[in-house]
Each structure stands twice: as C-alpha cells, then as structure tokens.
C-alpha positions as CSV (number, residue, x, y, z in Angstrom):
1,X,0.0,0.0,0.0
2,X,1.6,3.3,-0.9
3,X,-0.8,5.7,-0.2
4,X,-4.6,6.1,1.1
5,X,-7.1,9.0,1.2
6,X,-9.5,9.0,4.1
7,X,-12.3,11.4,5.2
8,X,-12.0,11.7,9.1
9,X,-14.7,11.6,11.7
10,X,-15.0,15.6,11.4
11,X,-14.9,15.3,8.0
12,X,-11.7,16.7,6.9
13,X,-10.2,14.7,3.6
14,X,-7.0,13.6,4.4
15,X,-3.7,12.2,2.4
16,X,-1.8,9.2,4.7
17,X,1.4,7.5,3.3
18,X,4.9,7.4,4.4
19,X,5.8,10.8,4.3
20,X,2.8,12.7,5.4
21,X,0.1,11.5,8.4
22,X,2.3,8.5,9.1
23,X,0.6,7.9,11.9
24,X,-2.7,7.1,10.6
25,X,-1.0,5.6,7.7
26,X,0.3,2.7,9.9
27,X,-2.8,2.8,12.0
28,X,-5.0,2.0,8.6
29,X,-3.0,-0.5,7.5
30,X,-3.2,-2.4,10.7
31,X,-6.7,-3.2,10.9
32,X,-9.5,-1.6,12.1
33,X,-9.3,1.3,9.8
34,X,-13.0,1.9,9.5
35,X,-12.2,3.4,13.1
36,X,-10.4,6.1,11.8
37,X,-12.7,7.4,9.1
38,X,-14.1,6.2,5.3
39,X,-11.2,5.2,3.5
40,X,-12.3,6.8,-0.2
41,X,-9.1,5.6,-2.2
42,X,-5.9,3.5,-1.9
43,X,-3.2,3.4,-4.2
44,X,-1.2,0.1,-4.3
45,X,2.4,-1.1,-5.8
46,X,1.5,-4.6,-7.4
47,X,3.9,-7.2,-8.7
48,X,3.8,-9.8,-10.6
49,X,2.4,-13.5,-9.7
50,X,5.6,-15.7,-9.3
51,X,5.5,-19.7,-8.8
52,X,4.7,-20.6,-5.1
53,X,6.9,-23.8,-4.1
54,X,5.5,-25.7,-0.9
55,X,5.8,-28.7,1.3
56,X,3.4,-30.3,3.1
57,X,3.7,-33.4,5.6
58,X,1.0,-35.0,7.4
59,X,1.4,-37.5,9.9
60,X,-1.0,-39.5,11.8
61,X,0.8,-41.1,14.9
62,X,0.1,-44.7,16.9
63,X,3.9,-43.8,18.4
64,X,5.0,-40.8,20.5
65,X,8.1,-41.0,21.0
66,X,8.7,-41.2,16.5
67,X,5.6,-38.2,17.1
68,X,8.1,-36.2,19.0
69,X,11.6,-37.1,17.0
70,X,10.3,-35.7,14.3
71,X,8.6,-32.7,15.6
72,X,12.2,-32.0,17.3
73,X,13.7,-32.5,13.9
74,X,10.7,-30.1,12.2
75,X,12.0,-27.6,15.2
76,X,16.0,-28.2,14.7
77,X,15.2,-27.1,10.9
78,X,12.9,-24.2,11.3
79,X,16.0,-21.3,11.4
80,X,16.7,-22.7,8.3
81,X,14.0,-22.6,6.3
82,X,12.8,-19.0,7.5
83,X,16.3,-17.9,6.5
84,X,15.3,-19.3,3.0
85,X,11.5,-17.4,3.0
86,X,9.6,-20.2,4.1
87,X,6.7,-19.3,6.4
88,X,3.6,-21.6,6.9
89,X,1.3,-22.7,9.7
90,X,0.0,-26.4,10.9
91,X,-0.7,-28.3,14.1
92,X,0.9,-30.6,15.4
93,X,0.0,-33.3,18.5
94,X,1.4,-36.5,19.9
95,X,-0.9,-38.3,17.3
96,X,-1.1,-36.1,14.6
97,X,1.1,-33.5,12.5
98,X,0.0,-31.4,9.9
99,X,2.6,-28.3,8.0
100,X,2.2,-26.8,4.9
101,X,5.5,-24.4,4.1
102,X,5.6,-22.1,1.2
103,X,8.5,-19.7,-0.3
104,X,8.6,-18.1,-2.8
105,X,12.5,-17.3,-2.7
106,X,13.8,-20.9,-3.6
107,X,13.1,-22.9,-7.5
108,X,10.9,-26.0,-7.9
109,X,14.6,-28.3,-7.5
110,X,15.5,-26.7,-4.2
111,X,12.5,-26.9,-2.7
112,X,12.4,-30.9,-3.1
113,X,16.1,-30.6,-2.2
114,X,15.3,-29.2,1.3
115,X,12.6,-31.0,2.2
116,X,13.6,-34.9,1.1
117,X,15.5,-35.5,4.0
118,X,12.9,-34.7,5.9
119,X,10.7,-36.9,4.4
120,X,13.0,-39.7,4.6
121,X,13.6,-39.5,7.9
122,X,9.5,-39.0,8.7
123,X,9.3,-42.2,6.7
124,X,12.1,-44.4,9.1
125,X,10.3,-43.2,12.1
126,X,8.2,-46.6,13.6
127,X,4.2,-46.0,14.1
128,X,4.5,-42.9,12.0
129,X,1.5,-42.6,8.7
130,X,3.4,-40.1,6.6
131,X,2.3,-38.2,3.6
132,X,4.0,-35.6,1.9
133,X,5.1,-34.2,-1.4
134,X,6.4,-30.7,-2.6
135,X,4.4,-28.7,-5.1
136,X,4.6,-25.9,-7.6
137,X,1.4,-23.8,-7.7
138,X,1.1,-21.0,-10.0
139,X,0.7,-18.3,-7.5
140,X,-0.6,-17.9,-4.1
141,X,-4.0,-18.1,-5.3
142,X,-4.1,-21.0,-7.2
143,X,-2.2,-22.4,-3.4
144,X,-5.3,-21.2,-1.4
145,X,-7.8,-22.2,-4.0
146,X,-6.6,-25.9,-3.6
147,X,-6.5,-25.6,0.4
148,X,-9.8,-24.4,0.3
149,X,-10.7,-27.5,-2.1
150,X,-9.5,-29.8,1.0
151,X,-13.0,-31.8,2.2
152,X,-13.2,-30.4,6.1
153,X,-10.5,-28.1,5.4
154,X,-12.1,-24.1,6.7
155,X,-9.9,-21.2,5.0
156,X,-11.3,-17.9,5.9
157,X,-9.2,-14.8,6.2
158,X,-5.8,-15.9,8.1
159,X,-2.5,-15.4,8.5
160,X,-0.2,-17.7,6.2
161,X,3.2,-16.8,8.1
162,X,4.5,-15.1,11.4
163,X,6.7,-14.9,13.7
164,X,4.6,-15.5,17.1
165,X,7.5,-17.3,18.6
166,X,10.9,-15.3,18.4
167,X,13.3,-16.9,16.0
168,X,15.7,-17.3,18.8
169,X,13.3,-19.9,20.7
170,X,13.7,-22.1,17.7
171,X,17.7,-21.8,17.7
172,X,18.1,-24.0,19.7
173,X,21.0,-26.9,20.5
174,X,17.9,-29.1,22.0
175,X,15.3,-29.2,19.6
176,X,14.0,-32.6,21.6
177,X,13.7,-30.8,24.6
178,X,11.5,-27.5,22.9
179,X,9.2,-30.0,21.2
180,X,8.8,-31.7,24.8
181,X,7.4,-28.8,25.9
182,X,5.3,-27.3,23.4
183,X,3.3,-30.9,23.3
184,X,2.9,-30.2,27.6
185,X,1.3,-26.9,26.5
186,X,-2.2,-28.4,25.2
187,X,-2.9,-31.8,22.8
188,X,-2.8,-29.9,19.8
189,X,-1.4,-26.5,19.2
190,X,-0.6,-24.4,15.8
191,X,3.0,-23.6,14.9
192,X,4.8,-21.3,12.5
C-alpha cells in the first residue's frame, strides 16, 4: 500500500502515506481502519504472480516417541528454512502432524532438495502414517484455492506466516527438549 485517502470523523479529507500523516497511515494499514474514518481511495504497488513452491507433511501417529523425533527434527530445521523465506502454519500433537510451508525465494529443485531429508527420515520413524510431497502452484491463489478445495479443510481470512515465537526460541541446540514442551502446552497446538 503506498498511499490512502480518508475522510476523518470531522470530516476533513485527508492524504496518509509514508511521508505525510504516518501515523494514521500505519494505524489503517493495521486493521481496524474503519475506526479512523471512510477510506475513499488507496493506491497500491503490485507485482507480478511468481511460482509458489511448498511442502506439506501429514502425519498420523500410533507412536509418540517417532511423534516427538520428528517434531524436534521439524524444530532443529525451522532457522533454516525461515532464512530461506519459508513461512507456513499447521498443528501438530502426539498423534497427529500437519505443515504446509511455502517460499517463494527458492526454485521447484530446491524446494524438493530441502525438504527430502525430511521426508525420509518421517518415513524411518516406527508407528509414523506419513504423507507428503512438494508442489509448484502458480501463485498464491491457485495455493489457497486448492486448500480451500481440501473436504473439512475451513480457509477464511488468516494469517499464512509469522513470527509469534521469536526466531531465537527455535535456535536451539535441544530441539527434543523445545518440542517436549510445546506438546505439555495443550494436545494440539498451531506452529509457524
């Protein structure tokens, strides 16, 4: 967003952007701008649609201990892949694992390059019901149009990547011991 024209509450028609009523620029742009007046125009700066790679790996889980070796191992690998643009979001439980990663920084070969090992070692884990495959989709929405296509599968407007856990939670040298924990938080909780 590079610029939006509001009328305010006493009716005054006002310019926000980066350089002038930055203030309320950040405050519309943050949600919640119908709070601050009628937004009559916005100006954008678009770019073009560029290929989406992503991952996804489900797991269904009759083993907890394999459950939580590879949650630790999804943990020891997280720096990396939000150095390389990745972002996501899933749940993950003692029975159950679900992520879906996305970047659009990295080519179709790379992206099945960082995520094979994974994979494999998903696969060698005992008890462990593994799916998962890397894919290409066209843009991002092509991407959500085929979550959305998912039977029992509830996209509304959400967040696709963040940060709610400080990167420096997920450095860790005991990855085992941070995916310990976050299972004692609840049964299920979301990640990324």
């Amino acid at each position: 967003m590079l610029e939006i024209t509001i009328v305010t509450a006493d009716g005054n028609n006002v310019i926000a952007n980066l350089y002038q009523n930055e203030d309320l620029f950040w405050a519309l742009r943050g949600g919640g701008g119908g709070t601050w007046g009628v937004v009559t125009s916005v100006t954008y700066k678009t770019h073009p649609s560029t290929p989406l790679p992503s991952a996804l790996i489900f797991v269904n889980s009759t083993n907890a201990d394999s459950t939580h070796k590879l949650f630790a191992e999804i943990i020891r690998l997280t720096p990396s892949l939000a150095e390389q643009g990745y972002g996501g979001y899933g749940s993950a439980s003692t029975s159950q694992i679900v992520l879906l990663f996305t970047s659009p920084n990295v080519t179709v070969e790379q992206n099945q390059a960082i995520f094979l090992p994974l994979f494999e070692f998903a696969a060698s884990q005992p008890g462990l019901s593994v799916e998962n495959y890397t894919a290409v989709y066209q843009d991002s929405w092509s991407w959500s149009e085929t979550l959305s296509a998912i039977p029992g599968n509830v996209i509304g407007v959400s967040e696709i990547s963040s940060w709610l856990l400080p990167r420096d939670i997920f450095d860790t040298n005991s990855p085992g011991d941070l995916a310990a924990e976050l299972f004692k938080i609840k049964s299920s909780f979301g990640y990324l």
